[in-house]
mmCIF file of the N, C-alpha and C atoms, coordinates in Angstrom:
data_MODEL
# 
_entry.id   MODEL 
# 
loop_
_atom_site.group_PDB 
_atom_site.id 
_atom_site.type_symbol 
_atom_site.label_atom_id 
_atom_site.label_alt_id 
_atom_site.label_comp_id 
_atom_site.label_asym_id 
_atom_site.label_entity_id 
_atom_site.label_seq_id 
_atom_site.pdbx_PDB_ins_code 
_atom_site.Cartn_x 
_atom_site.Cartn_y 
_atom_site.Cartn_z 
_atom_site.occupancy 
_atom_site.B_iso_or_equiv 
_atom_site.pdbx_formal_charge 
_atom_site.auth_seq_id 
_atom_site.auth_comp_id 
_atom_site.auth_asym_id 
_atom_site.auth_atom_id 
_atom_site.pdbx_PDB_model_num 
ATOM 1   N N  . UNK A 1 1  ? 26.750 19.863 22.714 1.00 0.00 ? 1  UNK A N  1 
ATOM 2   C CA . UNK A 1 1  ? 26.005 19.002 21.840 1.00 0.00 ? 1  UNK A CA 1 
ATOM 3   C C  . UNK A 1 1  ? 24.523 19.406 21.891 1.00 0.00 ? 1  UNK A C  1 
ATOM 4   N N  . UNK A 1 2  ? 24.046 20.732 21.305 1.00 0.00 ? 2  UNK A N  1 
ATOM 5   C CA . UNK A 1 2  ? 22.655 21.131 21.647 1.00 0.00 ? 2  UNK A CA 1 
ATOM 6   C C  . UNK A 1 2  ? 21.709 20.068 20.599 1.00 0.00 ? 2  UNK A C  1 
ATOM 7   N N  . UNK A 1 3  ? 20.581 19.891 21.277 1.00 0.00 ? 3  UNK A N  1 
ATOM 8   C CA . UNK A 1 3  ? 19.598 19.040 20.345 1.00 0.00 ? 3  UNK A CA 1 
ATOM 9   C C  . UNK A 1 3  ? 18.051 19.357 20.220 1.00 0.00 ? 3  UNK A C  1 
ATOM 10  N N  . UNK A 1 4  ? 17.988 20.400 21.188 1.00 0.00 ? 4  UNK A N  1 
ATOM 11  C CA . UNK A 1 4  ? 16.664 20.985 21.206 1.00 0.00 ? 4  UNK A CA 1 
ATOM 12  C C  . UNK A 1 4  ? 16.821 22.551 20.818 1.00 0.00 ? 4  UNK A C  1 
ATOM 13  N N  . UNK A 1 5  ? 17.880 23.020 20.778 1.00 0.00 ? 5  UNK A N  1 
ATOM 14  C CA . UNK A 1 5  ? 17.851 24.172 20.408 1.00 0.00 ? 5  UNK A CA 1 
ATOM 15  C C  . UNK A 1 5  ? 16.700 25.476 21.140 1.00 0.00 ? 5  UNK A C  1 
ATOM 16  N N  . UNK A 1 6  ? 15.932 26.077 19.584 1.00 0.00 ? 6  UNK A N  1 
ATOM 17  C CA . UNK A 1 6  ? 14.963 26.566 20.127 1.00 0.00 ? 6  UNK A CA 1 
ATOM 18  C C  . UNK A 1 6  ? 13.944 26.478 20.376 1.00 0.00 ? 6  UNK A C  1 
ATOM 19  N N  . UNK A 1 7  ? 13.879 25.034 20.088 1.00 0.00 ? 7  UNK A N  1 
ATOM 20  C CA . UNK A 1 7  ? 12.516 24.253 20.339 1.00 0.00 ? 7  UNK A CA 1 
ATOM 21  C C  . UNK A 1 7  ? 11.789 24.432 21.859 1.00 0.00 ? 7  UNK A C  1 
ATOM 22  N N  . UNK A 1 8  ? 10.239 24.710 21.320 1.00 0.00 ? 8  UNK A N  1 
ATOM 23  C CA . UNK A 1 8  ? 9.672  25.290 22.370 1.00 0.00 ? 8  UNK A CA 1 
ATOM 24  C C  . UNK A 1 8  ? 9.150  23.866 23.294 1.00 0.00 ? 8  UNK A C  1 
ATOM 25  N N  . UNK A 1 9  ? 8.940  24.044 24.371 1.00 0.00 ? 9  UNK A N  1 
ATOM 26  C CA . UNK A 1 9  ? 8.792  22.747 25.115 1.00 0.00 ? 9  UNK A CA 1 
ATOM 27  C C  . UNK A 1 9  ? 7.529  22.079 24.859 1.00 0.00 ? 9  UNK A C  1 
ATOM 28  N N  . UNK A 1 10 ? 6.479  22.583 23.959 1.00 0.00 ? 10 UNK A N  1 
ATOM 29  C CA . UNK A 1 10 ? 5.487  21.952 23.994 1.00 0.00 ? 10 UNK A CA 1 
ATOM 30  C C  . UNK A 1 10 ? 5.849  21.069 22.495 1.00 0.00 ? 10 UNK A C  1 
ATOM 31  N N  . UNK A 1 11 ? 6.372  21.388 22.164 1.00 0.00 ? 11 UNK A N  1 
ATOM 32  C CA . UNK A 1 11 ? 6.750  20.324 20.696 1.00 0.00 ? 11 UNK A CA 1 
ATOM 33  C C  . UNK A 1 11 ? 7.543  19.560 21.201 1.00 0.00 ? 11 UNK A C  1 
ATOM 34  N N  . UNK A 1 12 ? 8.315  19.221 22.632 1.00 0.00 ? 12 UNK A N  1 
ATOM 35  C CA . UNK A 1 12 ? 9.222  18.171 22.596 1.00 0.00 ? 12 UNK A CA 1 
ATOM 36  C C  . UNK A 1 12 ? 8.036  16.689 22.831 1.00 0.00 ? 12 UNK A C  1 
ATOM 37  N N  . UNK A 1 13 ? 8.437  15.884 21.989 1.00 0.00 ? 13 UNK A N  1 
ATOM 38  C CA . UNK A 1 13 ? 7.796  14.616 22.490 1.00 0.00 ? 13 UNK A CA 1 
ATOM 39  C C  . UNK A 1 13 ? 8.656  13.591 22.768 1.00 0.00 ? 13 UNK A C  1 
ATOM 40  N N  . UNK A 1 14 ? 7.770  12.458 22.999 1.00 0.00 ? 14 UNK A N  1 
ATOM 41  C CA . UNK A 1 14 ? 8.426  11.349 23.314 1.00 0.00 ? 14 UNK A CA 1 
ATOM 42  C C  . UNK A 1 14 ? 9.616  11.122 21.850 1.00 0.00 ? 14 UNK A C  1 
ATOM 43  N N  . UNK A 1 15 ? 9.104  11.078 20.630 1.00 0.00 ? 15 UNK A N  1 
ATOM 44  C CA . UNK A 1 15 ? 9.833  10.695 19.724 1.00 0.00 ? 15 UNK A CA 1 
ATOM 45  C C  . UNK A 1 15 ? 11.048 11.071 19.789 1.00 0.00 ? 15 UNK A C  1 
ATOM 46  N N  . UNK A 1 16 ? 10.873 12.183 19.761 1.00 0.00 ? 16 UNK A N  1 
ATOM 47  C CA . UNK A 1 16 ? 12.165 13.459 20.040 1.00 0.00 ? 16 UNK A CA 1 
ATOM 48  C C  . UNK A 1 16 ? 12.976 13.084 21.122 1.00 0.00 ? 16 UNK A C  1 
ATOM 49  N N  . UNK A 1 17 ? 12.724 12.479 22.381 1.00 0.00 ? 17 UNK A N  1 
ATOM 50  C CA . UNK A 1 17 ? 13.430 11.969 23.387 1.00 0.00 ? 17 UNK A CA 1 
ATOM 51  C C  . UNK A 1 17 ? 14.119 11.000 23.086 1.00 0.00 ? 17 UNK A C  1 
ATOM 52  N N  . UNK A 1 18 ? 13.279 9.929  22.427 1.00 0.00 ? 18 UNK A N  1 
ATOM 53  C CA . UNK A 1 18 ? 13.854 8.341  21.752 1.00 0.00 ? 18 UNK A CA 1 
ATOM 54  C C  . UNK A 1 18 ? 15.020 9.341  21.232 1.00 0.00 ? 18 UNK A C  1 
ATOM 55  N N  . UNK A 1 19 ? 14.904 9.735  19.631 1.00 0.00 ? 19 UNK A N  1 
ATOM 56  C CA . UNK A 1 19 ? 15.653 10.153 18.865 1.00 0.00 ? 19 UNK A CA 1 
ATOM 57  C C  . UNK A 1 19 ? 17.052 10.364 19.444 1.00 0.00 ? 19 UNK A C  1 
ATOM 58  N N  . UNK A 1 20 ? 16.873 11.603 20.543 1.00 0.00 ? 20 UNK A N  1 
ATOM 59  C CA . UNK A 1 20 ? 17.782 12.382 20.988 1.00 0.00 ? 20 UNK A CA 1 
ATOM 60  C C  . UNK A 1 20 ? 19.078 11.396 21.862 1.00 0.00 ? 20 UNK A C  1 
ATOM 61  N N  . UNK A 1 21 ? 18.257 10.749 22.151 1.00 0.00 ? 21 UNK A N  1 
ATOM 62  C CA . UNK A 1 21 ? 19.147 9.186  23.121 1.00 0.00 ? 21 UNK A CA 1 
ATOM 63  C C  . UNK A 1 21 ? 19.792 8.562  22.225 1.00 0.00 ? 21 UNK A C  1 
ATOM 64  N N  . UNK A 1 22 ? 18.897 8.070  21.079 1.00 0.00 ? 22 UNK A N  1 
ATOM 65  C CA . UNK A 1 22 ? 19.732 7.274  20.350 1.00 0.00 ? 22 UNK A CA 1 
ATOM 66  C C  . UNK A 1 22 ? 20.603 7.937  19.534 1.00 0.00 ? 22 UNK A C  1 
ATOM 67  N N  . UNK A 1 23 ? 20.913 9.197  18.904 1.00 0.00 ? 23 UNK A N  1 
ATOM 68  C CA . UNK A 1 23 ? 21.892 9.980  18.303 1.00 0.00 ? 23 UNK A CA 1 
ATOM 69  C C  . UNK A 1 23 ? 23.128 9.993  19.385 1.00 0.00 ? 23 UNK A C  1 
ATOM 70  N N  . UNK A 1 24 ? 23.055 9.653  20.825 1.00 0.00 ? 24 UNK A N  1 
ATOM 71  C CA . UNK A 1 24 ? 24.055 9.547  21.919 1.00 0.00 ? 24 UNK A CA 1 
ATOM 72  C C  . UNK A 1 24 ? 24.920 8.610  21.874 1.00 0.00 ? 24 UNK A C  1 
ATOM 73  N N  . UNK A 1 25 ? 24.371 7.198  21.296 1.00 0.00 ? 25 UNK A N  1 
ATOM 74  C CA . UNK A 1 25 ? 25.016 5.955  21.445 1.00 0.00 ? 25 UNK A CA 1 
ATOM 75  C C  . UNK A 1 25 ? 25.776 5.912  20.303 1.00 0.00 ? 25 UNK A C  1 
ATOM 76  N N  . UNK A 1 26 ? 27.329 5.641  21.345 1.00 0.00 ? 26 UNK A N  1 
ATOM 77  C CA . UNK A 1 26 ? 28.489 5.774  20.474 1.00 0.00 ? 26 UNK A CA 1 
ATOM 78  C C  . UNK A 1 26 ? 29.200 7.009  20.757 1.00 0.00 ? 26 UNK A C  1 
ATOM 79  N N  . UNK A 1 27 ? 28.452 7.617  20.992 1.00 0.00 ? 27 UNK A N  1 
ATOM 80  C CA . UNK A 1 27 ? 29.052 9.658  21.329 1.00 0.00 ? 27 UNK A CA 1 
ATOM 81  C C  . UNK A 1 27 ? 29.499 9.635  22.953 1.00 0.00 ? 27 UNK A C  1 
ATOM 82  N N  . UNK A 1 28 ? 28.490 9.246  23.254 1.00 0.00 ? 28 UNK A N  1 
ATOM 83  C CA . UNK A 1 28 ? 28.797 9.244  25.000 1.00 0.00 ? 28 UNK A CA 1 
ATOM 84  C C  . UNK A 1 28 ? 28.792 7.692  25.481 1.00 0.00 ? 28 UNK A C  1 
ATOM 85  N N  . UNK A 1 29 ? 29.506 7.684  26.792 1.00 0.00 ? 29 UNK A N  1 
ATOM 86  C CA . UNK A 1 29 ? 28.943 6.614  27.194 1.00 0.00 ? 29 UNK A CA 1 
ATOM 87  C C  . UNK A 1 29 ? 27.941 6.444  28.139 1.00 0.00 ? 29 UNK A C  1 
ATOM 88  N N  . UNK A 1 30 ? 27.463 5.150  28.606 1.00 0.00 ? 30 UNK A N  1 
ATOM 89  C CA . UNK A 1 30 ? 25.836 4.773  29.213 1.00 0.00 ? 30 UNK A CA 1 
ATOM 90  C C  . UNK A 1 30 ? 25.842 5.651  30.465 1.00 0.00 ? 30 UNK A C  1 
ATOM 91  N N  . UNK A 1 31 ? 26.935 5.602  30.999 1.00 0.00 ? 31 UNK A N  1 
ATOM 92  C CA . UNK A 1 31 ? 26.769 6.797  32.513 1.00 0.00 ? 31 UNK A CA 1 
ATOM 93  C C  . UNK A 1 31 ? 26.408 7.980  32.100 1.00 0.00 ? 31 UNK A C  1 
ATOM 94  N N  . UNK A 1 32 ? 27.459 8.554  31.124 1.00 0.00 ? 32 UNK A N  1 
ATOM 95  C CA . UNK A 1 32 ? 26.619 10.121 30.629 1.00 0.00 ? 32 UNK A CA 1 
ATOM 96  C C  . UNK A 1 32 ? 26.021 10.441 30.547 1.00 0.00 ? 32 UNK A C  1 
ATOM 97  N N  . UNK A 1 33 ? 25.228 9.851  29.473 1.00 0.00 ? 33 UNK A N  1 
ATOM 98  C CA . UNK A 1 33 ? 23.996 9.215  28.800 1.00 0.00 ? 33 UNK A CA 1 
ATOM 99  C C  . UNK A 1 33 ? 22.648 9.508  29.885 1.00 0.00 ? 33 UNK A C  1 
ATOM 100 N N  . UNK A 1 34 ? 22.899 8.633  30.674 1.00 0.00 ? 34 UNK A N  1 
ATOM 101 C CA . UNK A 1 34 ? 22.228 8.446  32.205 1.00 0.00 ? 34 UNK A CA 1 
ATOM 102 C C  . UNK A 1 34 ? 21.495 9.663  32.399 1.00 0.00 ? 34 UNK A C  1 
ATOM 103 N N  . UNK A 1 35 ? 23.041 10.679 33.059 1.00 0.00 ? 35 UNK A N  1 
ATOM 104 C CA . UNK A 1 35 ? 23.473 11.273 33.775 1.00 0.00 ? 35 UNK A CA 1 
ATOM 105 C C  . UNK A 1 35 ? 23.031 12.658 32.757 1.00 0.00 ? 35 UNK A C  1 
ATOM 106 N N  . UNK A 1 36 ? 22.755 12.582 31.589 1.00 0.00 ? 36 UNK A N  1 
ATOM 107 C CA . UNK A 1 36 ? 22.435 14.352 30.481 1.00 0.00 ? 36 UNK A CA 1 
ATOM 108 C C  . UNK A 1 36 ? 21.356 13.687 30.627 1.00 0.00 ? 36 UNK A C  1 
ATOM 109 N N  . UNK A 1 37 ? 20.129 12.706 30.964 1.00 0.00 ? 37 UNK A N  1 
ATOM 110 C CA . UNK A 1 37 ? 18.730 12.404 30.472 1.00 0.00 ? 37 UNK A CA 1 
ATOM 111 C C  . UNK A 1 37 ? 18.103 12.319 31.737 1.00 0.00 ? 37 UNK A C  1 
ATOM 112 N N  . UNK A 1 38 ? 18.664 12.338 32.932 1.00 0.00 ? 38 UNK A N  1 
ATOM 113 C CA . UNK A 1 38 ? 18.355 12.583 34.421 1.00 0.00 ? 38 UNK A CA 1 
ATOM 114 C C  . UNK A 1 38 ? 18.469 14.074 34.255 1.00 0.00 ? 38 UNK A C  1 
ATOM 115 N N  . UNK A 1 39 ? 19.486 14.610 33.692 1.00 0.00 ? 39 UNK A N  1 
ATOM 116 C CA . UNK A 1 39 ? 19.209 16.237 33.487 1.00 0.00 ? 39 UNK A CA 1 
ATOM 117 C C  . UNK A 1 39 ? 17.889 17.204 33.173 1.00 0.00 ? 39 UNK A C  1 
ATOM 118 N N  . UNK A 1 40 ? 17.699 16.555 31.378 1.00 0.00 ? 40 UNK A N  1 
ATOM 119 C CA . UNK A 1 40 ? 16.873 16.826 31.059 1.00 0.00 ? 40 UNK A CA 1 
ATOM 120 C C  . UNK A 1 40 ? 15.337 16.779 31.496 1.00 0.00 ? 40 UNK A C  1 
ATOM 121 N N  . UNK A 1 41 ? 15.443 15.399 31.865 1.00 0.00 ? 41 UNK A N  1 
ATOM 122 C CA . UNK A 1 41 ? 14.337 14.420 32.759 1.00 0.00 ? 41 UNK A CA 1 
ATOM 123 C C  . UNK A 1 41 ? 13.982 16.342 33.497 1.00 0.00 ? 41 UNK A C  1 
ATOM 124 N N  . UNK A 1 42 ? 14.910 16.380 34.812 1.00 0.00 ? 42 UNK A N  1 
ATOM 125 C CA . UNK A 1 42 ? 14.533 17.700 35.463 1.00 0.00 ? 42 UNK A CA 1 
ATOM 126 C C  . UNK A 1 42 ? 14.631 18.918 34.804 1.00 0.00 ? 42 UNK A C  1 
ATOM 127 N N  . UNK A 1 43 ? 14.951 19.089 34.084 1.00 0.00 ? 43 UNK A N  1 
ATOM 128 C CA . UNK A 1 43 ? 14.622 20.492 33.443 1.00 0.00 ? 43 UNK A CA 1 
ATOM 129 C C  . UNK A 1 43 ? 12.878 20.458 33.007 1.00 0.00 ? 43 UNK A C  1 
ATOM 130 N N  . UNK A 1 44 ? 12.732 19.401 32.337 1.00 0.00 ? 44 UNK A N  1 
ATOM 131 C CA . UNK A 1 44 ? 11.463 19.555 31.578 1.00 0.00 ? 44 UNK A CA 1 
ATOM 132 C C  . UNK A 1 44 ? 10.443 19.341 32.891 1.00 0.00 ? 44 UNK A C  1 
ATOM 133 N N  . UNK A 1 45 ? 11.385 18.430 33.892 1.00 0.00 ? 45 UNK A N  1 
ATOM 134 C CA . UNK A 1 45 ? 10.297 18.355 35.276 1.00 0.00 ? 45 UNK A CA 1 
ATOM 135 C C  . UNK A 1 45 ? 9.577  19.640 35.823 1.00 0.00 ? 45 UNK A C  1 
ATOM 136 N N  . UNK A 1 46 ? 10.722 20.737 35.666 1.00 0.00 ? 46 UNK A N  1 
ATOM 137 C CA . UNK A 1 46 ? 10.919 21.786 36.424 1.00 0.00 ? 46 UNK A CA 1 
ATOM 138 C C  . UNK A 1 46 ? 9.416  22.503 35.622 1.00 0.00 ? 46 UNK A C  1 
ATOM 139 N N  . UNK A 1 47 ? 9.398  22.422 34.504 1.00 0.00 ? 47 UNK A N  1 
ATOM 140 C CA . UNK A 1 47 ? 8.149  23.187 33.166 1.00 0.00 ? 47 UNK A CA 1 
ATOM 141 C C  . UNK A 1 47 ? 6.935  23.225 33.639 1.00 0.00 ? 47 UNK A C  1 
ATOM 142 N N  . UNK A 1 48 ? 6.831  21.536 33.901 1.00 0.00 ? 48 UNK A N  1 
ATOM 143 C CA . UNK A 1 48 ? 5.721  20.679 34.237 1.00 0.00 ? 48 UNK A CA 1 
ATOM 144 C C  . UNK A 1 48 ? 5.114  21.617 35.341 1.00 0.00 ? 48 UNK A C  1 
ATOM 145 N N  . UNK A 1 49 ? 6.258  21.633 36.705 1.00 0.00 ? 49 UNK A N  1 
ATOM 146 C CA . UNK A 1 49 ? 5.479  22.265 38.169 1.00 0.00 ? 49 UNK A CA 1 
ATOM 147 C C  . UNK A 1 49 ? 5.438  23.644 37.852 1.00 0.00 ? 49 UNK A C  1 
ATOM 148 N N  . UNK A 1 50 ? 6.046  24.101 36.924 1.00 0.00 ? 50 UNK A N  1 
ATOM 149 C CA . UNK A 1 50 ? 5.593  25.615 36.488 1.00 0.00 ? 50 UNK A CA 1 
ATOM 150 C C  . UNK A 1 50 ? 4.476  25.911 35.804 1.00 0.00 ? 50 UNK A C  1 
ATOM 151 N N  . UNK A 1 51 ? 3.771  24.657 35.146 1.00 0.00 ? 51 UNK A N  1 
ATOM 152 C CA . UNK A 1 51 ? 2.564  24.706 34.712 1.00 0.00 ? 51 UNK A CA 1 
ATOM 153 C C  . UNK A 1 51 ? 2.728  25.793 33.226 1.00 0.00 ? 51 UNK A C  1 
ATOM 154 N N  . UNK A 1 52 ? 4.109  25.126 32.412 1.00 0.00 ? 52 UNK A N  1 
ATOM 155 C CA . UNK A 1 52 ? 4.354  25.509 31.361 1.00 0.00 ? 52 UNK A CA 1 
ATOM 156 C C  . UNK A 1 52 ? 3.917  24.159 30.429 1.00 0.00 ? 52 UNK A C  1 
ATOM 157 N N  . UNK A 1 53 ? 4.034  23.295 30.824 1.00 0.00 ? 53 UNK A N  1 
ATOM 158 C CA . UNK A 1 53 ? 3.906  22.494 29.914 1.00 0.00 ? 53 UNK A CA 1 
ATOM 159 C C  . UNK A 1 53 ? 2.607  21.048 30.554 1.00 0.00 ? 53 UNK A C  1 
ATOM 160 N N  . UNK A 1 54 ? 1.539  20.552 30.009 1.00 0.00 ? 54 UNK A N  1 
ATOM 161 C CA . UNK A 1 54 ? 1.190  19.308 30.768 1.00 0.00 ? 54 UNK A CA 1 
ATOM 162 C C  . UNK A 1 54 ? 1.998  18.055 32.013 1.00 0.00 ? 54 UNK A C  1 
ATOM 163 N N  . UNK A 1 55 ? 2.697  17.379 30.669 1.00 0.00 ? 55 UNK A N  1 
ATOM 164 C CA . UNK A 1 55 ? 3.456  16.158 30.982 1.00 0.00 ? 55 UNK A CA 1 
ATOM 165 C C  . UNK A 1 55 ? 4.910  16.210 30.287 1.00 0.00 ? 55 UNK A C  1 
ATOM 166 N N  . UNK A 1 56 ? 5.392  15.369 30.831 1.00 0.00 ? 56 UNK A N  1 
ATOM 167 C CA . UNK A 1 56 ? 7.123  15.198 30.750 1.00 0.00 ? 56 UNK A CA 1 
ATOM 168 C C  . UNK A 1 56 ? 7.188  14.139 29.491 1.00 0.00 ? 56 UNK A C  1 
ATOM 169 N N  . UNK A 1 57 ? 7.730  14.606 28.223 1.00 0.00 ? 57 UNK A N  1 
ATOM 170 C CA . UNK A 1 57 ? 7.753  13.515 27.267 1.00 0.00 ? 57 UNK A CA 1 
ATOM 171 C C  . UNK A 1 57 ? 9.434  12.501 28.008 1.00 0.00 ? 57 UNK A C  1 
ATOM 172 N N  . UNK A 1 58 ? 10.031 12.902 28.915 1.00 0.00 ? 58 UNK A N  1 
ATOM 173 C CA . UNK A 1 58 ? 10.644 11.619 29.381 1.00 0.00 ? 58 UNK A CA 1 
ATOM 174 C C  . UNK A 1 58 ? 10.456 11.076 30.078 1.00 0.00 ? 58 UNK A C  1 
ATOM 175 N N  . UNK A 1 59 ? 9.088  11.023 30.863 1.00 0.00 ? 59 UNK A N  1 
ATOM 176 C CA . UNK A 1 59 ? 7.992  10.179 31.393 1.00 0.00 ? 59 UNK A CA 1 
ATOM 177 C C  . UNK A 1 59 ? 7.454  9.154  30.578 1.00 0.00 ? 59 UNK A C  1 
ATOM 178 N N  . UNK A 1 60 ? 7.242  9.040  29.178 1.00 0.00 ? 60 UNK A N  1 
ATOM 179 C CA . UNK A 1 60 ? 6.620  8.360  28.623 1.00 0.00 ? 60 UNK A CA 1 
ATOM 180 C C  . UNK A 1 60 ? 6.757  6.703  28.541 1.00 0.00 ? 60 UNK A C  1 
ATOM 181 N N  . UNK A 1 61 ? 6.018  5.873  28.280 1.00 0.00 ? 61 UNK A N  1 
ATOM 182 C CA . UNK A 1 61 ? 6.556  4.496  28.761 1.00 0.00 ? 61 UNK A CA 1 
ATOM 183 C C  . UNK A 1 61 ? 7.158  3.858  27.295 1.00 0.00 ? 61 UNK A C  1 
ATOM 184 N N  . UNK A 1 62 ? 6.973  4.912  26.842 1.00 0.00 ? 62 UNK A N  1 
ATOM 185 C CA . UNK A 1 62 ? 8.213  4.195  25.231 1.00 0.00 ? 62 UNK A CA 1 
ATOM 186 C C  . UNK A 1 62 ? 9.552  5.340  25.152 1.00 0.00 ? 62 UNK A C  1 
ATOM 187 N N  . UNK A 1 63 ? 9.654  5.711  26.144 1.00 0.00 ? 63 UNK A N  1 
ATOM 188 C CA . UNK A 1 63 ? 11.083 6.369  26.319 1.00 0.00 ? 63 UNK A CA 1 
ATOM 189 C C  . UNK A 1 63 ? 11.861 5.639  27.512 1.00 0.00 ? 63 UNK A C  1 
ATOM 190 N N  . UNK A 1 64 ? 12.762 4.794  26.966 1.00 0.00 ? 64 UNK A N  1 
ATOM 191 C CA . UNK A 1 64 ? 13.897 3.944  27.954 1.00 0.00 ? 64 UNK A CA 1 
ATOM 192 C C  . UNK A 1 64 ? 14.798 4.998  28.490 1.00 0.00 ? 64 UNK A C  1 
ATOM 193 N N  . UNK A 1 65 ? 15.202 5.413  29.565 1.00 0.00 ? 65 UNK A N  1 
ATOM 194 C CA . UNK A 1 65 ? 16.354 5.619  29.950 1.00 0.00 ? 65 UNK A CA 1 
ATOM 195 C C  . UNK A 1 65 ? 17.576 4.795  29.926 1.00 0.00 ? 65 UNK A C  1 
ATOM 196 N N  . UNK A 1 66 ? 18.295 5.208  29.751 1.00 0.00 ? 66 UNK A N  1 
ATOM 197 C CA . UNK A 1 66 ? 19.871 4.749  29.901 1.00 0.00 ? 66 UNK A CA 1 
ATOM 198 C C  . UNK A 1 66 ? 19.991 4.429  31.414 1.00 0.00 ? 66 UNK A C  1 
ATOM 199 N N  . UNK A 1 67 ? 20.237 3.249  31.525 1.00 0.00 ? 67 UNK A N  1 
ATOM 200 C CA . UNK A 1 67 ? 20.828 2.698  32.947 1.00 0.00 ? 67 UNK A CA 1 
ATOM 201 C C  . UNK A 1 67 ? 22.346 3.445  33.519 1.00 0.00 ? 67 UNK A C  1 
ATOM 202 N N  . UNK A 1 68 ? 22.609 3.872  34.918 1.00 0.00 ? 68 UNK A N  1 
ATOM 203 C CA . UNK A 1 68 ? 23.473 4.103  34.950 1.00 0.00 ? 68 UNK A CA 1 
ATOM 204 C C  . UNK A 1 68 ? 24.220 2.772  35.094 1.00 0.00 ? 68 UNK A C  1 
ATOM 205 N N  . UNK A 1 69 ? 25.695 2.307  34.730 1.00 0.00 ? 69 UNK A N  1 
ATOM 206 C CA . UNK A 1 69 ? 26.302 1.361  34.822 1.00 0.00 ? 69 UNK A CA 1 
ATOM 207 C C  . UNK A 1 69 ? 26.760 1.391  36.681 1.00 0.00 ? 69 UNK A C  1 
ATOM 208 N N  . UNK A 1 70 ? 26.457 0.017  36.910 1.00 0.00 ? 70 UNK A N  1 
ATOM 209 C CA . UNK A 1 70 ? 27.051 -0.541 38.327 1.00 0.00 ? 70 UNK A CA 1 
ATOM 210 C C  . UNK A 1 70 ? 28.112 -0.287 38.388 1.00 0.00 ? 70 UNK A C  1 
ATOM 211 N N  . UNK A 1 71 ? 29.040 0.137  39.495 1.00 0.00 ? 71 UNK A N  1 
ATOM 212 C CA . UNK A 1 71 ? 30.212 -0.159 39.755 1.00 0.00 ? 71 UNK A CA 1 
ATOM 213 C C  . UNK A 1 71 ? 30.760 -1.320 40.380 1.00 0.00 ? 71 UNK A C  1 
ATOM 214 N N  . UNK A 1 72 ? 31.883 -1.878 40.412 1.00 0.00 ? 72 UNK A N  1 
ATOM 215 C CA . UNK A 1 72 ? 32.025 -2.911 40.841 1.00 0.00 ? 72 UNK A CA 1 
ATOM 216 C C  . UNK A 1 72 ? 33.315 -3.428 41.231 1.00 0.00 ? 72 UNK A C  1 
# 
């Protein structure tokens, strides 16, 4: 399910994060969800300490993560 393609990391923004989450719901469920945006979360982390990119647009405080669901 690629969504960034060849998009270079300095064009990813927050919007693009929202977006990309919400095109998920319904496709995956909330653990996945979670669990591909904890991914990404570190990939783009990884940019950051490489001093490829400033800041992490899934840092931003208008980008919600997906909760992982409790077990129970």
């Amino acid at each position: 399910m690629p969504a960034f393609g060849d998009s270079q990391l300095t064009t990813i923004k927050p919007r693009e994060i929202r977006e990309w989450d919400r095109n998920m719901v319904g496709t995956l469920g909330d653990g996945t969800r979670a669990v591909v945006f904890a991914h990404l979360k570190s990939i783009i982390h990884a940019a950051v300490d490489d001093e490829k990119i400033d800041k992490n647009p899934c840092l931003a405080r208008s980008v919600i993560a997906t909760a992982r669901p409790t077990q129970g």
